[in-house]
Biopython code that builds the backbone (N, CA, C, O; Angstrom):
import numpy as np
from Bio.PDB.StructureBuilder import StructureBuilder

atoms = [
    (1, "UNK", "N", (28.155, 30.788, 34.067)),
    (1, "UNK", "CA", (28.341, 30.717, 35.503)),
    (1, "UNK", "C", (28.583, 29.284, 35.956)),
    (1, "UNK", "O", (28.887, 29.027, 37.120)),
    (2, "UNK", "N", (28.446, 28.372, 35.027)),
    (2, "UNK", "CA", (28.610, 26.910, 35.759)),
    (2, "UNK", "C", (29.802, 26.858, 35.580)),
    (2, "UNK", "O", (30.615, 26.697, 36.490)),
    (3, "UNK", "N", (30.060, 26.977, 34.472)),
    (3, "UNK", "CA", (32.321, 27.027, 34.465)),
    (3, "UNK", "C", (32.746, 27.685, 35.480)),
    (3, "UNK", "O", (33.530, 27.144, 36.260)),
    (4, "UNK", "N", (32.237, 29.216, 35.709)),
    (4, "UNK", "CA", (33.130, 29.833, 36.919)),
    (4, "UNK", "C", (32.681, 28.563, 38.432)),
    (4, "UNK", "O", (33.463, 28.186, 39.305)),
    (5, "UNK", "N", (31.906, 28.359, 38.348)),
    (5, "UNK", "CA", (31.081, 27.769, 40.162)),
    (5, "UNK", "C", (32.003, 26.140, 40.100)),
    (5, "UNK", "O", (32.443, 25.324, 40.911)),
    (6, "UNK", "N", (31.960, 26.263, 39.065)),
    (6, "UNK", "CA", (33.005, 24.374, 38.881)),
    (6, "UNK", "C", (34.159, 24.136, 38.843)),
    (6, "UNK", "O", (34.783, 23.083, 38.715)),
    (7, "UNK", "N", (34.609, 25.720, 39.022)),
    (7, "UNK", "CA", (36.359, 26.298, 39.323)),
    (7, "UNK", "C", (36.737, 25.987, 40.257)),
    (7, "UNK", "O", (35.705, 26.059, 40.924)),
    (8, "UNK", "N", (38.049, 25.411, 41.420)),
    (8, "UNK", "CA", (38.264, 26.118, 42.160)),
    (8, "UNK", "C", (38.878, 27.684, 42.588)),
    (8, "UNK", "O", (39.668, 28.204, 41.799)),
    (9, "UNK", "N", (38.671, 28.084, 43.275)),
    (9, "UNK", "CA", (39.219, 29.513, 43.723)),
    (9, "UNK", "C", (40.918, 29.239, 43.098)),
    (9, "UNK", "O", (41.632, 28.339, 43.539)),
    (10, "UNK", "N", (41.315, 30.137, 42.089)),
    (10, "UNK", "CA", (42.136, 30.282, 41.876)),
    (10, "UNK", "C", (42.580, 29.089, 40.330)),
    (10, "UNK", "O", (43.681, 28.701, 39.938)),
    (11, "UNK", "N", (41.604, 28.896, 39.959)),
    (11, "UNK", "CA", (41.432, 28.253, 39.011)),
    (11, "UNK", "C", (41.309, 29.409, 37.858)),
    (11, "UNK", "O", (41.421, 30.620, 38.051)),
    (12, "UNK", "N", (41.008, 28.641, 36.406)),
    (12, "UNK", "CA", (41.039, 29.263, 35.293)),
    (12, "UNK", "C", (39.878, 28.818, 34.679)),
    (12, "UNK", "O", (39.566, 27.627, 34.692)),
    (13, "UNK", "N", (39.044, 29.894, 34.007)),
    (13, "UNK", "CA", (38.000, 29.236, 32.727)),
    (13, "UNK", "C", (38.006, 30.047, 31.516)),
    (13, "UNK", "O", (37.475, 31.139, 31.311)),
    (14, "UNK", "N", (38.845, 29.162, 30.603)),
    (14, "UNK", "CA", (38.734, 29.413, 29.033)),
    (14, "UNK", "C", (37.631, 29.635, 27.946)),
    (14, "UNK", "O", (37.208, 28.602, 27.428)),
    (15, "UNK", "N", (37.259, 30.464, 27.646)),
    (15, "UNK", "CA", (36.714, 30.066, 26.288)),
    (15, "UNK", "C", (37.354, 30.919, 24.955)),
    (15, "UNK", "O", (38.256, 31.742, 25.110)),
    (16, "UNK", "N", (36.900, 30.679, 23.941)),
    (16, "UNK", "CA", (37.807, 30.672, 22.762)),
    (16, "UNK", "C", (36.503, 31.315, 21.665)),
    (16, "UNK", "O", (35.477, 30.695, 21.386)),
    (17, "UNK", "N", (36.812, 32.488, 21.237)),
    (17, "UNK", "CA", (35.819, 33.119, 20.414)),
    (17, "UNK", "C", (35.192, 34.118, 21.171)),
    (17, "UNK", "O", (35.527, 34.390, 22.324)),
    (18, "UNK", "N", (33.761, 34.995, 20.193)),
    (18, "UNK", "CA", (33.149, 35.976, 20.785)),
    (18, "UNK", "C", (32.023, 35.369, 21.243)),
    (18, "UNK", "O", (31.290, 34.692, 20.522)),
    (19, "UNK", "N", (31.794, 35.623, 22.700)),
    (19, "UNK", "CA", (30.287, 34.983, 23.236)),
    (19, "UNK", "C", (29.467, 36.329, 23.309)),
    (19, "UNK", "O", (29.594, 37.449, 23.805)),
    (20, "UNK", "N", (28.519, 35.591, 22.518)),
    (20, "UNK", "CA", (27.209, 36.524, 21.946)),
    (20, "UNK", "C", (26.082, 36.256, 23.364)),
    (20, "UNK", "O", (26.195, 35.196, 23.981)),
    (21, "UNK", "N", (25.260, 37.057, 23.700)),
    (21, "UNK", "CA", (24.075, 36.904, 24.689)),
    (21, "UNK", "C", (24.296, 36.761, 26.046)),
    (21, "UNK", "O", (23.467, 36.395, 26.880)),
    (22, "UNK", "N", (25.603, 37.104, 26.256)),
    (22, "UNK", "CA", (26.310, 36.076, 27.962)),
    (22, "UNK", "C", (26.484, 37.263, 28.844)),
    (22, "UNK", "O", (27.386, 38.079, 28.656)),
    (23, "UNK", "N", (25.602, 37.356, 29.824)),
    (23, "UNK", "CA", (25.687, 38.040, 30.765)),
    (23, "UNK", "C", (25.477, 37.194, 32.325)),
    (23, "UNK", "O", (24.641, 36.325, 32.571)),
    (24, "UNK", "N", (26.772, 37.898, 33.472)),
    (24, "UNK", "CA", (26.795, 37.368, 34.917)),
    (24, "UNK", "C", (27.107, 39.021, 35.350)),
    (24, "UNK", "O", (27.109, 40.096, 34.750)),
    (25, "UNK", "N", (27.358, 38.566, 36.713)),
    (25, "UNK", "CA", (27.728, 39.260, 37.769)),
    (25, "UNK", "C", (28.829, 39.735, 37.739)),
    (25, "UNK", "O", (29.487, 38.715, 37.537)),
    (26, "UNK", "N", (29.893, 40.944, 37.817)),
    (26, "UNK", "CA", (30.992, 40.381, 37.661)),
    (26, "UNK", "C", (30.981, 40.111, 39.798)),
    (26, "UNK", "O", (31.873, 39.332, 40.134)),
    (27, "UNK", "N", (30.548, 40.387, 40.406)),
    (27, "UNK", "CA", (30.764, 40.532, 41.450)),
    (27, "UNK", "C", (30.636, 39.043, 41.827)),
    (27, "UNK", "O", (31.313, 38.822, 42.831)),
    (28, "UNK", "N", (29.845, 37.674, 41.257)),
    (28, "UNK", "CA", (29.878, 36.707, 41.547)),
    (28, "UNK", "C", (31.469, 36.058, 40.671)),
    (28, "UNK", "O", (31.921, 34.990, 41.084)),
    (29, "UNK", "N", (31.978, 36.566, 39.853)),
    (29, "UNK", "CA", (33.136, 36.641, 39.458)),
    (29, "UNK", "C", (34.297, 36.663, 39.811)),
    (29, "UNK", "O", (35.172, 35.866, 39.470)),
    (30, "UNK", "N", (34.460, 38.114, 40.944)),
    (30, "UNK", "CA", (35.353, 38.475, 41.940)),
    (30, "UNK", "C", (35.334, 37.376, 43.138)),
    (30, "UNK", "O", (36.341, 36.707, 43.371)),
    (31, "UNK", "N", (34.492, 37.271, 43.662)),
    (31, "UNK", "CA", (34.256, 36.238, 44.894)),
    (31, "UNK", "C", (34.294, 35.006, 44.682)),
    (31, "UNK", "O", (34.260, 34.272, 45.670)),
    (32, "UNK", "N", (34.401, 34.216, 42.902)),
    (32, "UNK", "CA", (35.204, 32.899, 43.093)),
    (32, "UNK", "C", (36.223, 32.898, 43.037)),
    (32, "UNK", "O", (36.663, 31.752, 43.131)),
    (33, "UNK", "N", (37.324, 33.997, 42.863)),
    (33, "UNK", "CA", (38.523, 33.788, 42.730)),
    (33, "UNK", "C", (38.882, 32.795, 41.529)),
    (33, "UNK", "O", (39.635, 31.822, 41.569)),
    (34, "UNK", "N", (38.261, 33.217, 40.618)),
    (34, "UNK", "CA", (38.586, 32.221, 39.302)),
    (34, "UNK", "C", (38.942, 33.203, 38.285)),
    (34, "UNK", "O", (38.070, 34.072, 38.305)),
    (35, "UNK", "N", (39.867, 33.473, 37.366)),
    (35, "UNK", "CA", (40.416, 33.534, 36.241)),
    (35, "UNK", "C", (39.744, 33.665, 35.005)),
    (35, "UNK", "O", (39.377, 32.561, 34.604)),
    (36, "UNK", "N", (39.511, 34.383, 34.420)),
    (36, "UNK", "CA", (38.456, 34.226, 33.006)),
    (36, "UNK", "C", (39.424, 34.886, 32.170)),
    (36, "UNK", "O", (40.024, 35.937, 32.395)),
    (37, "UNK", "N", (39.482, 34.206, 31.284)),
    (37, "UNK", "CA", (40.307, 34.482, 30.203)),
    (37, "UNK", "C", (39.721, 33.895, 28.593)),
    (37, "UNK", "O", (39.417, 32.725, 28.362)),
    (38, "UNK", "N", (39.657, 35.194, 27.462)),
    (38, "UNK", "CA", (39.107, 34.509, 26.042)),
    (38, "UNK", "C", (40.020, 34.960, 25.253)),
    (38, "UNK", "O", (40.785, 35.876, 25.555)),
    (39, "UNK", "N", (40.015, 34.379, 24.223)),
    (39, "UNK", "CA", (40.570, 35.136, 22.914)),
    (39, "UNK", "C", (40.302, 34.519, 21.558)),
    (39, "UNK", "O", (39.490, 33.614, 21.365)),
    (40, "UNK", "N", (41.112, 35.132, 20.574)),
    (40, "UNK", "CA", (40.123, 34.776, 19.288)),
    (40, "UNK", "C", (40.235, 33.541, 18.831)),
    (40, "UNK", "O", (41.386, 33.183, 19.079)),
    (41, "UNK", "N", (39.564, 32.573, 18.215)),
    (41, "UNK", "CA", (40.001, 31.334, 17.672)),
    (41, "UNK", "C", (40.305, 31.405, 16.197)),
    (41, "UNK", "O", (39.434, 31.631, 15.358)),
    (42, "UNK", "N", (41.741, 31.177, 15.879)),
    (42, "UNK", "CA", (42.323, 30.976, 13.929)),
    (42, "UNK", "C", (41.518, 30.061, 13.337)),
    (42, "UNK", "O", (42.024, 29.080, 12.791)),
    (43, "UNK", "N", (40.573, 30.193, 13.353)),
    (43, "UNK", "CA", (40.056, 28.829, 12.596)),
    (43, "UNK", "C", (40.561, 29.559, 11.047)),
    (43, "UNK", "O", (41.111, 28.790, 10.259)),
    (44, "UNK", "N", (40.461, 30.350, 10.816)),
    (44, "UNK", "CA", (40.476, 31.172, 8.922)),
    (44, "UNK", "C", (41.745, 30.415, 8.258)),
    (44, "UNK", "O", (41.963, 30.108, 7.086)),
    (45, "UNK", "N", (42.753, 30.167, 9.833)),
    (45, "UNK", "CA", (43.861, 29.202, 8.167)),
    (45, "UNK", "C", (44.210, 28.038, 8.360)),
    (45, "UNK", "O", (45.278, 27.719, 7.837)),
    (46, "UNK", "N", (43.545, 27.101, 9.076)),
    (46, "UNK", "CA", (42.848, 26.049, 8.913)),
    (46, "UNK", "C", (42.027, 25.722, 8.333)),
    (46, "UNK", "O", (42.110, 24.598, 7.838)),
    (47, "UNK", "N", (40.744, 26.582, 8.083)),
    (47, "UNK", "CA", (39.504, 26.286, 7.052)),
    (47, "UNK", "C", (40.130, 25.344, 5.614)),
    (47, "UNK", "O", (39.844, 24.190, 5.292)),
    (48, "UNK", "N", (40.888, 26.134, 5.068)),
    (48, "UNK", "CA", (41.093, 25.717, 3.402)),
    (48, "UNK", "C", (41.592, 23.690, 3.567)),
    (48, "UNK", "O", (41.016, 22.780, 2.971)),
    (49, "UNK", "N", (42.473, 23.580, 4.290)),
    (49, "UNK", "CA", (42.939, 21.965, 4.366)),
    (49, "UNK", "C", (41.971, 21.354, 4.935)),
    (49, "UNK", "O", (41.776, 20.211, 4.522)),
    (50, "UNK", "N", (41.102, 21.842, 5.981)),
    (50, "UNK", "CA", (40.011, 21.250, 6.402)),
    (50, "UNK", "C", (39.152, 20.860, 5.221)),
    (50, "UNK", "O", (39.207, 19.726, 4.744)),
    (51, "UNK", "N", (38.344, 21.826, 4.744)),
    (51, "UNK", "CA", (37.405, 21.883, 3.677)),
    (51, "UNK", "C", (37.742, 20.836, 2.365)),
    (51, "UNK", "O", (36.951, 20.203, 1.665)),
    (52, "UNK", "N", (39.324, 20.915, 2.312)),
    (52, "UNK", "CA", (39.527, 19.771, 1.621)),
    (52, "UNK", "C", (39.647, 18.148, 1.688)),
    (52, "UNK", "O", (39.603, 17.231, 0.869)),
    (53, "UNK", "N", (39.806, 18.263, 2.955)),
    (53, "UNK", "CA", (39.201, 17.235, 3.716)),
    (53, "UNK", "C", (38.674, 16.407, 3.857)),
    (53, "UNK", "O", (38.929, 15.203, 3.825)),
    (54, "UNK", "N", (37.377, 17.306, 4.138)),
    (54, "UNK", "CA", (35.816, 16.757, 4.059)),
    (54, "UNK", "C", (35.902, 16.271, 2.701)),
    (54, "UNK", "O", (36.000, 15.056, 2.533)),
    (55, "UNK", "N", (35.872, 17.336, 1.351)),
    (55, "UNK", "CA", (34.935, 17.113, 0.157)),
    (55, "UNK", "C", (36.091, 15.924, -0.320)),
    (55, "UNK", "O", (35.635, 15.309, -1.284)),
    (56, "UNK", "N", (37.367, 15.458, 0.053)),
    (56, "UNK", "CA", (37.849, 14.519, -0.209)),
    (56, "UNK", "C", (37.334, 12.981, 0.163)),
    (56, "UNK", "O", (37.477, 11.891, -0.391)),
    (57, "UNK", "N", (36.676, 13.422, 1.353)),
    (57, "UNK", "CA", (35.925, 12.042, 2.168)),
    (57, "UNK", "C", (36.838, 11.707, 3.119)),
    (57, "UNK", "O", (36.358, 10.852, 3.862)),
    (58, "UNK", "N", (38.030, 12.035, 3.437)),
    (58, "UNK", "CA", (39.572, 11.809, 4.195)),
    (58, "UNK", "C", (38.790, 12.000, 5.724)),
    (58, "UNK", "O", (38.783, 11.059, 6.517)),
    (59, "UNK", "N", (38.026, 13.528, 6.105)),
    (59, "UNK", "CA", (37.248, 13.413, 7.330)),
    (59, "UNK", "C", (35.740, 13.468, 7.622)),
    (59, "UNK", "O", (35.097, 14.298, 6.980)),
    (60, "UNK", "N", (35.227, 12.856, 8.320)),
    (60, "UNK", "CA", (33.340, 13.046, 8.537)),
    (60, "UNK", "C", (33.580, 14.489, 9.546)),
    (60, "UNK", "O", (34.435, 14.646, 10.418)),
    (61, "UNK", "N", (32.916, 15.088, 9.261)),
    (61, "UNK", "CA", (32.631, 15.857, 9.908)),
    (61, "UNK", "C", (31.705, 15.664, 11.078)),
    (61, "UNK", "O", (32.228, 15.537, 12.186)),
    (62, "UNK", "N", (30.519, 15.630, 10.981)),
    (62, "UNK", "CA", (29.569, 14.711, 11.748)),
    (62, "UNK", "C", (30.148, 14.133, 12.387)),
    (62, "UNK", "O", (29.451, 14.096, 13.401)),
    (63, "UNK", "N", (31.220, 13.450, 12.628)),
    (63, "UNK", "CA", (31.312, 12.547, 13.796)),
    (63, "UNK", "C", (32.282, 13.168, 15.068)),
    (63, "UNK", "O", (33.485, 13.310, 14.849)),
    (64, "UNK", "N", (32.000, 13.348, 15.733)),
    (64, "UNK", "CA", (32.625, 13.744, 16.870)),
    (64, "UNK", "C", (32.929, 13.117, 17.954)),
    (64, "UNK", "O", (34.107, 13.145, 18.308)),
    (65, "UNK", "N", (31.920, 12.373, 18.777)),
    (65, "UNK", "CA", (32.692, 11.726, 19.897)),
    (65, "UNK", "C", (32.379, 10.485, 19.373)),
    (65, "UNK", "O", (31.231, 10.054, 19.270)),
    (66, "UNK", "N", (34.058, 9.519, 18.818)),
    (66, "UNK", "CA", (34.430, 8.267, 18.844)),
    (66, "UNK", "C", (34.580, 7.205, 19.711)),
    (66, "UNK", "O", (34.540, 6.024, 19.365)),
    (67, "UNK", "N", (34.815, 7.754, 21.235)),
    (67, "UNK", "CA", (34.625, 7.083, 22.505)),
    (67, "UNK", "C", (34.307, 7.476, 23.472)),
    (67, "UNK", "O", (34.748, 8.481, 24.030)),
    (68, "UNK", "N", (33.294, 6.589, 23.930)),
    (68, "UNK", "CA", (32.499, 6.491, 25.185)),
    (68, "UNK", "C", (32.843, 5.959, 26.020)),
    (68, "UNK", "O", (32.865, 4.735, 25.891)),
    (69, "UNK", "N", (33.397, 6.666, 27.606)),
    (69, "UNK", "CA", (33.479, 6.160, 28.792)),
    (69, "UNK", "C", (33.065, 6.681, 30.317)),
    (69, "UNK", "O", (33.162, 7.903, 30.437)),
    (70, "UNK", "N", (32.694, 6.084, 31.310)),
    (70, "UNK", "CA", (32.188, 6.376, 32.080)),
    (70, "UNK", "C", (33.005, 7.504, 32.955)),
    (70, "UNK", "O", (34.229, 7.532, 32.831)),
    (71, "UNK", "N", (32.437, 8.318, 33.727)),
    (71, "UNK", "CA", (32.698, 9.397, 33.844)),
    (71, "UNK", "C", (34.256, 9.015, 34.954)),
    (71, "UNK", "O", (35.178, 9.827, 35.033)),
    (72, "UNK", "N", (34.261, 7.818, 35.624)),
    (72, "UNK", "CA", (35.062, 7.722, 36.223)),
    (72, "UNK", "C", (37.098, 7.252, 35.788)),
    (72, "UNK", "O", (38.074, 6.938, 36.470)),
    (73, "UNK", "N", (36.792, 7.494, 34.127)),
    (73, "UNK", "CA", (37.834, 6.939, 33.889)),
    (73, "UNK", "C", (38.116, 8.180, 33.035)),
    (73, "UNK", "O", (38.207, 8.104, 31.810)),
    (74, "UNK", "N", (38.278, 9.558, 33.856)),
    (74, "UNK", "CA", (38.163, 10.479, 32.532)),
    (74, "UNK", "C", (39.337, 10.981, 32.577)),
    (74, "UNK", "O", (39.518, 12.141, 32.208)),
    (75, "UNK", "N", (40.461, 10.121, 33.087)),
    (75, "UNK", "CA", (42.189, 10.355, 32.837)),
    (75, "UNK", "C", (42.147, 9.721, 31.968)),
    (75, "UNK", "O", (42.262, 10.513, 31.033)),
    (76, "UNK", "N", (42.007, 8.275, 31.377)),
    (76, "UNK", "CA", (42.196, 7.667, 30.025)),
    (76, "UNK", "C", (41.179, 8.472, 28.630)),
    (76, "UNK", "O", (41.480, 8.407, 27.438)),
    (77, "UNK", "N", (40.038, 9.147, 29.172)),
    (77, "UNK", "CA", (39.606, 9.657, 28.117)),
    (77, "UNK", "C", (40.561, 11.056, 27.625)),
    (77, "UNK", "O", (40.732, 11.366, 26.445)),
    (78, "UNK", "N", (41.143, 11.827, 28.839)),
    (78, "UNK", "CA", (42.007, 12.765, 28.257)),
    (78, "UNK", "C", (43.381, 12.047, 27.482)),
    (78, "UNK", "O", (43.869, 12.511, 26.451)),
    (79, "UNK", "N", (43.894, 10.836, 28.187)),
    (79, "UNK", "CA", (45.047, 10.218, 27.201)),
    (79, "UNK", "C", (44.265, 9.763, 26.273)),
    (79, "UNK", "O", (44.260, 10.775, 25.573)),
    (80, "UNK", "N", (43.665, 9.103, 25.776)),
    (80, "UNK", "CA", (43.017, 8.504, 24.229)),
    (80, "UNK", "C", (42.794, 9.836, 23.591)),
    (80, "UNK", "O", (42.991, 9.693, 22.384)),
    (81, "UNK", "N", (42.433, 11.208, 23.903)),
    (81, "UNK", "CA", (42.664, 12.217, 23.305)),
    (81, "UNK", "C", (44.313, 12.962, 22.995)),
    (81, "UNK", "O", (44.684, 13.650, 22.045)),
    (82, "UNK", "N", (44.917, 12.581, 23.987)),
    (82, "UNK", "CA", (46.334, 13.318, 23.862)),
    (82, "UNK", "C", (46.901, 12.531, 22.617)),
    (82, "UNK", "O", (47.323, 13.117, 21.620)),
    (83, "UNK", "N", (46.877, 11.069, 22.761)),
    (83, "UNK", "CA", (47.652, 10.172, 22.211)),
    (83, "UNK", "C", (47.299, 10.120, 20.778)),
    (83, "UNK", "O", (48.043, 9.700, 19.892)),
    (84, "UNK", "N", (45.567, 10.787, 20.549)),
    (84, "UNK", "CA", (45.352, 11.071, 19.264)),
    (84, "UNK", "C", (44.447, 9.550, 18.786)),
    (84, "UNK", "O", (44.096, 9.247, 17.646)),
    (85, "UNK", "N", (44.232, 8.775, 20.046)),
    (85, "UNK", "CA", (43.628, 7.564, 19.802)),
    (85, "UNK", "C", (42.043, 8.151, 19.887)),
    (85, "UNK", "O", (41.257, 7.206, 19.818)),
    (86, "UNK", "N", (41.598, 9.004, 19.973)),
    (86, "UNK", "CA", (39.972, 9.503, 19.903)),
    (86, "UNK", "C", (39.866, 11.053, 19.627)),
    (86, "UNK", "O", (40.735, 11.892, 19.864)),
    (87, "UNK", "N", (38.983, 11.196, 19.236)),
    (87, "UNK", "CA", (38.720, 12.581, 18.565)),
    (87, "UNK", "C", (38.127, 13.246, 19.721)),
    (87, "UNK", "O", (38.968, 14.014, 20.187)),
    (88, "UNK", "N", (37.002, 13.280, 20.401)),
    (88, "UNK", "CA", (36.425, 13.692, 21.832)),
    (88, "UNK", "C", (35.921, 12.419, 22.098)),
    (88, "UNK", "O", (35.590, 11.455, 21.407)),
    (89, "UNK", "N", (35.966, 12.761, 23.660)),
    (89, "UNK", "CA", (35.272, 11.370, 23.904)),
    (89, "UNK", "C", (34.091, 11.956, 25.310)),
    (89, "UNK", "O", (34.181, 12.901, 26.095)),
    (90, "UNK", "N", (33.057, 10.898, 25.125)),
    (90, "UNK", "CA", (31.845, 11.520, 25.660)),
    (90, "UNK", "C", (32.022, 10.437, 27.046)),
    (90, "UNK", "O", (32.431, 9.285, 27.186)),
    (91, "UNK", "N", (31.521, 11.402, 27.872)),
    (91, "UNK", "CA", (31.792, 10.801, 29.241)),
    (91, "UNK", "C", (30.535, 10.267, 29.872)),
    (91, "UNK", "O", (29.690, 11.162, 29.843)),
    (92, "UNK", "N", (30.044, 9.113, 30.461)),
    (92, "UNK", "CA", (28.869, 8.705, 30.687)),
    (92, "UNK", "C", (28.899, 8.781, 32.744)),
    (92, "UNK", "O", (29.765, 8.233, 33.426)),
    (93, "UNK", "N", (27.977, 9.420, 33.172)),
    (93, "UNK", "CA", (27.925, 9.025, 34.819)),
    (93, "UNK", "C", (27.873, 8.091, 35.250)),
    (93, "UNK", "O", (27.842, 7.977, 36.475)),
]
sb = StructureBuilder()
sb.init_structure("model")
sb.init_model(0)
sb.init_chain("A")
sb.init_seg("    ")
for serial, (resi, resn, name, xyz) in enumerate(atoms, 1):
    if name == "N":
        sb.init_residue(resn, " ", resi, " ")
    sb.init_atom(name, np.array(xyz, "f"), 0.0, 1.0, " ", f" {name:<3s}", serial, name[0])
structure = sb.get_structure()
């Protein structure tokens, strides 16, 4: 419910896979006028080059967010992601 309430009306909220335990309203659903949309994630044919990957040492797994910036600059954190210059980047308030 915080994705739908952080929508605007007529907005969209993604998620990707099966969500296990997740129950709302749908009626608080209808009345944001927001979009919900899932579907399955391929991870299965990706796995094999991934996996080789790792046990090559080529990627850490473990590491995930490479850059840190404050929450107000979070157009350059989506370009340092587009551009492929950061892996996620963690946003500080």
């Amino acid at each position: 419910m915080q994705a739908i309430r952080s929508a605007r009306p007529g907005g969209f909220v993604s998620y990707v896979g099966v969500p296990h335990a997740v129950e709302f309203k749908g009626e608080e659903l209808f009345y944001a006028h927001v979009h919900l949309h899932g579907g399955p994630a391929p991870v299965r044919r990706f796995l094999p080059k991934l996996i080789d990957l790792v046990w090559s040492g080529n990627i850490n797994p473990g590491r995930v967010f490479d850059l840190t910036l404050p929450l107000d600059q979070v157009a350059e954190a989506y370009r340092a992601m587009d551009e492929r210059r950061a892996i996620k980047t963690l946003l500080w308030p």
